[in-house]
C-alpha positions as CSV (number, residue, x, y, z in Angstrom):
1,X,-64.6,116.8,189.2
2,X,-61.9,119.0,187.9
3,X,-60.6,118.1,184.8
4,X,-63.3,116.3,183.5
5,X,-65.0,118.5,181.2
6,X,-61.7,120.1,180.0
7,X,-60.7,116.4,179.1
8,X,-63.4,115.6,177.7
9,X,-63.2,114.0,174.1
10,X,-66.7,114.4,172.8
11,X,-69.0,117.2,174.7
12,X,-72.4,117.5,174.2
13,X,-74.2,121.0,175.5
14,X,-77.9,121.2,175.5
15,X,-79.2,125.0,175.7
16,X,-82.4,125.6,177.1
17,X,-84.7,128.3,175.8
18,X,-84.5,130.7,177.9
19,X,-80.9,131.2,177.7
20,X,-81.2,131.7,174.0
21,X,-84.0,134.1,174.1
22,X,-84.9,136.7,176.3
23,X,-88.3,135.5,178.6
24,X,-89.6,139.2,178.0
25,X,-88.2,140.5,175.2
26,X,-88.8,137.6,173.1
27,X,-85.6,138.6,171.1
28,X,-81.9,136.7,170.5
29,X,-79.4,137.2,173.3
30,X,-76.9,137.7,171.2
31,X,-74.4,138.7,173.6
32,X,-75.1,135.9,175.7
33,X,-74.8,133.7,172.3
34,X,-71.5,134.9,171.6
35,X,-70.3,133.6,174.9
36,X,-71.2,130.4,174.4
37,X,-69.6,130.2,171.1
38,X,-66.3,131.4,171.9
39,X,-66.9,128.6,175.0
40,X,-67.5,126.4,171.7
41,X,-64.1,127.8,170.1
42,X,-62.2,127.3,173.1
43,X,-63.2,123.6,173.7
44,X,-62.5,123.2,169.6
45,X,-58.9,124.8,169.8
46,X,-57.8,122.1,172.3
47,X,-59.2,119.1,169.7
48,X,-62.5,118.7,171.2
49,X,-65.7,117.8,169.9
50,X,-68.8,119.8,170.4
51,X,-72.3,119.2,169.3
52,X,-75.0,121.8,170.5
53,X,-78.5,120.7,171.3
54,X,-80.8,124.2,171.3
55,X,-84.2,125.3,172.4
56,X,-85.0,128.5,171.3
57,X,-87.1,128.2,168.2
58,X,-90.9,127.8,169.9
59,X,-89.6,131.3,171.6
60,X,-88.1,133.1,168.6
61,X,-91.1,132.2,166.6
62,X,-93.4,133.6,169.2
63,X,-91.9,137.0,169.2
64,X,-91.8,136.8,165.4
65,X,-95.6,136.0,164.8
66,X,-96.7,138.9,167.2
67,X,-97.9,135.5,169.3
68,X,-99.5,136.2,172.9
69,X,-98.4,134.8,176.0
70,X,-99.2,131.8,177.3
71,X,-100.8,128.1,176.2
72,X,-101.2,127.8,172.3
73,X,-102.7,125.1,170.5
74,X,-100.5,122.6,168.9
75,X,-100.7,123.8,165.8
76,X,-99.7,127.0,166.4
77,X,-96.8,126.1,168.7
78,X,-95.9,123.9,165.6
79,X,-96.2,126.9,163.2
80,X,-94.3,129.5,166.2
81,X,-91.4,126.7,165.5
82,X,-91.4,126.6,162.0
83,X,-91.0,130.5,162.3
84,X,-88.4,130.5,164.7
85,X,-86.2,127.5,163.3
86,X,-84.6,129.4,160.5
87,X,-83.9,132.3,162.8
88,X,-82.2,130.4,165.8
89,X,-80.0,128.6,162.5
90,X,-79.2,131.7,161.5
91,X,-78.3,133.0,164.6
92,X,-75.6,130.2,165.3
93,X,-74.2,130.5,161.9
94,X,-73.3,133.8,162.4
95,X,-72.3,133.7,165.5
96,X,-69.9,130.3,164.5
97,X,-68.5,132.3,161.5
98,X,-66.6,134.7,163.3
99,X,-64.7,132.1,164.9
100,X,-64.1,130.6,161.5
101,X,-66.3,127.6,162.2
102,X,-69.0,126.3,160.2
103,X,-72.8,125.8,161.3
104,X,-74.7,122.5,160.2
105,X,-78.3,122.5,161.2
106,X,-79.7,118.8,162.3
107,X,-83.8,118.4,163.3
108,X,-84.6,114.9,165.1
109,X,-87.3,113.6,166.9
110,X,-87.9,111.2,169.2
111,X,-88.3,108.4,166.7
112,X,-84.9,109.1,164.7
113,X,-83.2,108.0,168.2
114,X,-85.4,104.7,168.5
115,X,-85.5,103.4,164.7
116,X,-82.4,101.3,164.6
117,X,-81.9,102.6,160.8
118,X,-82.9,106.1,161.4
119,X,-80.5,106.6,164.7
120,X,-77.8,105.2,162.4
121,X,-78.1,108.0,159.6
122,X,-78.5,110.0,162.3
123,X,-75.2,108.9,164.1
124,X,-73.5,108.8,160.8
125,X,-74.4,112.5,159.5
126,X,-73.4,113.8,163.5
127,X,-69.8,112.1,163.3
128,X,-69.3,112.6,159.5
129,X,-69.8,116.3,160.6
130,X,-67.4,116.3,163.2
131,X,-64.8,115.0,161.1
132,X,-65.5,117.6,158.6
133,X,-64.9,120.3,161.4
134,X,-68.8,121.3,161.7
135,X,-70.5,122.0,164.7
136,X,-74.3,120.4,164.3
137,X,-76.4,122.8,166.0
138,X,-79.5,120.0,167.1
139,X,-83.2,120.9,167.2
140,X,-86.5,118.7,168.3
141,X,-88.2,118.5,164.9
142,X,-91.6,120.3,166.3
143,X,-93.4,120.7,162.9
144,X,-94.2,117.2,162.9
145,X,-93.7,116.3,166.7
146,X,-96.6,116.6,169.2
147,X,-95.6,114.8,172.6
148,X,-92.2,116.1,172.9
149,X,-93.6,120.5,172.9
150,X,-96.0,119.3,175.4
151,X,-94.0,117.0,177.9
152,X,-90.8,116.7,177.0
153,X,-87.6,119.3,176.7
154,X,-84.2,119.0,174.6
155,X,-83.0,117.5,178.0
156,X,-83.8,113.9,176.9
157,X,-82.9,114.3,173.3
158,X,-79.7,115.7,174.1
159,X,-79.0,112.6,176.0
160,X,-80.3,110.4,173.2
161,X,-77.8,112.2,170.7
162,X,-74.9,112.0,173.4
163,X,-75.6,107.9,173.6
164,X,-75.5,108.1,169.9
165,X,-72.2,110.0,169.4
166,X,-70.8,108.2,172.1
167,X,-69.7,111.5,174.1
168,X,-68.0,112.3,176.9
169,X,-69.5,115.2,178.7
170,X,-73.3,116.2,178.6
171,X,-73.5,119.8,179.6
172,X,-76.9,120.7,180.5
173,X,-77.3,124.4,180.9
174,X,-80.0,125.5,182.5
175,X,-81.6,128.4,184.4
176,X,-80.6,126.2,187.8
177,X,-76.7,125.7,189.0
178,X,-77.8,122.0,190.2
179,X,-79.6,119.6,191.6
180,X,-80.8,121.0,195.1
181,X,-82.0,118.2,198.2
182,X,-85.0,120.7,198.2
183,X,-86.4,123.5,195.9
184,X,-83.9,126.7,196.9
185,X,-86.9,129.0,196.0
186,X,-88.9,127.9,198.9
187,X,-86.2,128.9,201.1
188,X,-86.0,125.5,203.3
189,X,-82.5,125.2,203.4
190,X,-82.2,122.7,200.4
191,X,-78.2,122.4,199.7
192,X,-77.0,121.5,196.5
193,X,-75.7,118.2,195.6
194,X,-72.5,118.0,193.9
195,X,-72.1,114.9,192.8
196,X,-74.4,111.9,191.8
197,X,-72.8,108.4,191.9
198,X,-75.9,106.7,191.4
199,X,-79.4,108.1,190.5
200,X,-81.4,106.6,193.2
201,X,-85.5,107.1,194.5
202,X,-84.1,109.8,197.2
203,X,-82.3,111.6,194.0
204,X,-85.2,111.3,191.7
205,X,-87.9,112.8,195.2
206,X,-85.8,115.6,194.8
207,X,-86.7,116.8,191.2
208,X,-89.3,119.6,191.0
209,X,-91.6,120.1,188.4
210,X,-91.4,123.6,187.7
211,X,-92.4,124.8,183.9
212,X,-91.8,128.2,182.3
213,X,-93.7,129.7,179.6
214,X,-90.6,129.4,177.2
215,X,-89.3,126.0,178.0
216,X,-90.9,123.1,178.6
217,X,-88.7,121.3,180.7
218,X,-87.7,120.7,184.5
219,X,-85.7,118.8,186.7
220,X,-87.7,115.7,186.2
221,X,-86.6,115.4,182.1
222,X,-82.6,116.4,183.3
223,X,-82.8,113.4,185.9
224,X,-84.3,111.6,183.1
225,X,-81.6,112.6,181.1
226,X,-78.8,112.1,182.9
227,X,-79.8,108.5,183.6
228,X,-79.8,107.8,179.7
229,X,-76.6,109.3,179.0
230,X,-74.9,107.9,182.1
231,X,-76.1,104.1,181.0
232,X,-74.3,105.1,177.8
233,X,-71.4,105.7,179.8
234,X,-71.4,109.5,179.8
235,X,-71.0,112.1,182.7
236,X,-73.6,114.7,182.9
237,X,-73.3,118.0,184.1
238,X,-75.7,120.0,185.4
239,X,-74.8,124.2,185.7
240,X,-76.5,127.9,184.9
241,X,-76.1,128.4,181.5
242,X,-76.8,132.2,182.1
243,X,-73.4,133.2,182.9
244,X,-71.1,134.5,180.1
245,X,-69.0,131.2,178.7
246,X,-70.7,128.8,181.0
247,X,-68.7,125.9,180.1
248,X,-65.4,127.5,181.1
249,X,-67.3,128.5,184.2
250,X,-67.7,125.0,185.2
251,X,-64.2,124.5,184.4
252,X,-63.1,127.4,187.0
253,X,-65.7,125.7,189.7
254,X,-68.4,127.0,189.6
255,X,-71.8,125.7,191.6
256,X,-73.3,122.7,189.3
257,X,-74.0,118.7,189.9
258,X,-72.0,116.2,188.3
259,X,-74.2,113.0,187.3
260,X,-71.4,110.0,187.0
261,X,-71.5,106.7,184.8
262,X,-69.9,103.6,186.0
263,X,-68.4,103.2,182.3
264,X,-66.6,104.8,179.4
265,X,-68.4,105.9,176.9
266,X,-66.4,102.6,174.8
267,X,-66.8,100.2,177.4
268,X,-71.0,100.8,178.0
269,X,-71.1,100.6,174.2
270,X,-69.7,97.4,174.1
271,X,-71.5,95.7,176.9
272,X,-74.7,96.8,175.2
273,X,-73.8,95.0,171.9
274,X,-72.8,92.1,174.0
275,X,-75.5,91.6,175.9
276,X,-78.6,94.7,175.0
277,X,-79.0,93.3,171.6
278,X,-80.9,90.8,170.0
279,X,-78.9,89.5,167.5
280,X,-81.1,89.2,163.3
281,X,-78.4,86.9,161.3
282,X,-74.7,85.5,161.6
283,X,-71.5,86.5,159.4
284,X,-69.5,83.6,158.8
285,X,-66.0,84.7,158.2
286,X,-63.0,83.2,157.0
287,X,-59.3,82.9,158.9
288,X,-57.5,86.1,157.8
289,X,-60.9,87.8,159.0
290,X,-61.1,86.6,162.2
291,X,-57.0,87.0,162.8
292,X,-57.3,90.9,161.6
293,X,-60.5,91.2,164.2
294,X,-58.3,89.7,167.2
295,X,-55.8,92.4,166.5
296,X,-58.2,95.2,166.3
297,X,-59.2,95.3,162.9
298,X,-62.9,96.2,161.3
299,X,-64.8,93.3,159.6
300,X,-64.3,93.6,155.8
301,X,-66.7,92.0,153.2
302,X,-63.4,90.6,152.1
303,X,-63.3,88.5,155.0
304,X,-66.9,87.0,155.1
305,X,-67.7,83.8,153.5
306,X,-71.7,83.6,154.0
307,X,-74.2,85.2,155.7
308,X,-77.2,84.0,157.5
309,X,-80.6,84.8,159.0
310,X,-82.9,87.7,158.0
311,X,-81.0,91.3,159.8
312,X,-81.5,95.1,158.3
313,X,-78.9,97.4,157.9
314,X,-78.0,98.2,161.6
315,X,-78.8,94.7,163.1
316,X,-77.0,93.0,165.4
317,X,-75.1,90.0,164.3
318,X,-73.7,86.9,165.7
319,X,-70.0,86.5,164.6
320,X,-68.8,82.9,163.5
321,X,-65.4,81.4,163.3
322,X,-65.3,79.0,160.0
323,X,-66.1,76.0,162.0
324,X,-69.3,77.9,162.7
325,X,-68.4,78.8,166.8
326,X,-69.2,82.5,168.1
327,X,-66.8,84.5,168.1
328,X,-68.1,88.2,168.5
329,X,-71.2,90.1,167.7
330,X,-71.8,93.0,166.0
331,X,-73.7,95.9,164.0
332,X,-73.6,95.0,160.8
333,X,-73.7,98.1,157.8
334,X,-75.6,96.0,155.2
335,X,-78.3,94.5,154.9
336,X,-78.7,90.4,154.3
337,X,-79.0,91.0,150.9
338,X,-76.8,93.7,150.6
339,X,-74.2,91.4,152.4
340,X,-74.5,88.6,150.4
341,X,-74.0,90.8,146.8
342,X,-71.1,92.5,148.4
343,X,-69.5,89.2,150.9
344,X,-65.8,88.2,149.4
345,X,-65.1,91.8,147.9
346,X,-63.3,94.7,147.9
347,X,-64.7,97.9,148.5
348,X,-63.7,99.2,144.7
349,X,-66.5,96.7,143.4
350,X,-68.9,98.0,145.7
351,X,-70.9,100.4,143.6
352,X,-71.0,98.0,141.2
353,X,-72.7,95.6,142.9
354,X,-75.1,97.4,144.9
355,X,-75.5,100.7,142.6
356,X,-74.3,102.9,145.5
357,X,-70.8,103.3,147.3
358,X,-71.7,102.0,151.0
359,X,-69.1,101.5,153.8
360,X,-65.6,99.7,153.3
361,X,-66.6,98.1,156.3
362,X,-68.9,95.2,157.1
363,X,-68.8,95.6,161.1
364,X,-66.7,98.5,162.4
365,X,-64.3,98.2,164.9
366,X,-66.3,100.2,167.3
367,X,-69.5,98.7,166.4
368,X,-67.9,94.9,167.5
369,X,-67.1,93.2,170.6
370,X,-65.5,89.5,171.0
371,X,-67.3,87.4,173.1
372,X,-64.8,84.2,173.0
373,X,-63.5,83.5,176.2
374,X,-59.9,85.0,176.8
375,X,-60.7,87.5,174.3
């Protein structure tokens, strides 16, 4: 697997709790923090993307309410994390400063990455970030979440974000170096596996279900991870995070599991809008539109002469020729009545018509796919 995180475009790195806290302590490892950022700085100074996905706030707030160990009541896991959000932001925007780089705290839950309009603002504020030079620092919202501190991990949301973002790489650091064929603590001779083609019942038998007091998660939520982000056409990998710059360690070969997709990011994105989708409403554009979207080109309102059915912002959309023949599908940016204020103009009149700015776009390039034959 050489080369592939190092050419990664987009990486996603999800840090589990226990790397960002100390297990006894309670405190910041800042040392070990500082690592990972210059891992961050590194991967930045060669034009990559990074977007950090963090545990660490349940733990920090712990330490910082004088809590005791062991099970809590919701609420006061809810109220350790409220505690210890503002100090694991913190923590990252120092640490990010001194490479020059700036911080940008995000807080999701589970339902910001189901809602169709919610994962859009979601997706939006991530890559309008990026482009801005930010590194969003991601958190599990767990002031208002109750499933996800008692059965879940970051694992799953980290995948959800790297579907989203359409990423690369998914680096799961962990306090494991892989996926074993049998728990390596029971001392039975499990190996490790190195590479994953497909996650299969054997592969999923060999997740254990371990728990620590910190984090919530085990292999069971990374396999469950690593199938989401594959289907979205991104490699997982799976390595201890507890070294000093763990990403460049994987780089230099060190011991992890690489889960593999059987798509690009682009490609699995495209087949899902193709086929995953159940498409709300048509556009019907004209013949300049549908020349400019056969050479590549985003859907413009310019280009669309009506619009039909009953789709949201973030729907997908049948694409029509003028003679009223599919052409392509899409997610759409406005709304059906948003559309229809906004079809046959330019994006200057925009705020005019709809009292806000919105996108110059109707469909995005990377939101469409052509479905005509010999397209």
């Amino acid at each position: 697997m050489t080369g592939r995180l190092e050419n990664a475009r987009r990486i996603v790195a999800k840090i589990g709790s226990g790397l960002v806290v100390d297990t006894v302590s309670g405190k910041l490892r800042s040392d070990w923090l500082d690592s990972m950022v210059k891992d961050v700085a590194r991967c930045r100074n060669r034009g990559q993307d990074v977007v950090l996905v963090s545990s660490g706030a349940i733990a920090l707030g712990r330490s910082a309410l004088g809590l005791p160990p062991g099970p809590l009541k919701l609420e006061t896991y809810q109220a350790a994390a409220a505690a210890g959000q503002s100090r694991l932001a913190h923590a990252y925007a120092e640490a990010l400063e001194k490479h020059g780089i700036d911080a940008a705290q995000v807080l999701l839950t589970g339902d910001d990455t189901e809602s169709r309009r919610r994962y859009l603002n979601a997706s939006n504020t991530i890559g309008t970030l990026l482009l801005l030079g930010a590194v969003p620092v991601i958190n599990e919202n767990d002031t208002v979440t109750t499933e996800e501190i008692r059965f879940g991990d970051n694992d799953r949301l980290a995948a959800r974000v790297a579907q989203m973002i359409s990423a690369d790489v998914l680096a799961l650091l962990s306090d494991v170096d892989g996926l074993y064929t049998s728990d390596p603590a029971k001392g039975d001779g499990g190996e490790l596996v190195r590479e994953v083609a497909a996650i299969t019942p054997e592969i999923e038998a060999m997740a254990g279900k371990a728990r620590t007091d910190h984090g919530s998660g085990g292999m069971v939520t990374k396999i469950s991870a690593a199938r989401i982000a594959n289907s979205a056409g991104c490699a997982v990998v799976l390595s201890k995070g507890s070294v000093q710059a763990p990403l460049e360690a994987v780089e230099n070969g060190a011991d992890c599991t690489w889960f593999l997709p059987t798509d690009t990011p682009r490609a699995a994105r495209k087949n899902w809008i193709a086929g995953g989708l159940t498409t709300q409403g048509a556009l019907v554009l004209d013949d300049g539109a549908v020349q400019a979207l056969h050479k590549g080109k985003s859907l413009l309102p310019a280009g669309v002469a009506a619009v039909e059915g009953g789709f949201q912002r973030g729907d997908a959309v049948i694409l029509k020729n003028p003679n009223g023949t599919e052409i392509g599908r899409g997610l759409c940016a406005y709304s059906l009545e948003d559309a229809q204020r906004i079809l046959g103009h330019k994006s200057g009149e925009f705020e005019a018509l709809l009292g806000y700015r919105g996108r110059d776009e109707m469909v995005h390039r990377d939101d469409l796919v052509l479905t005509e034959e010999n397209q």
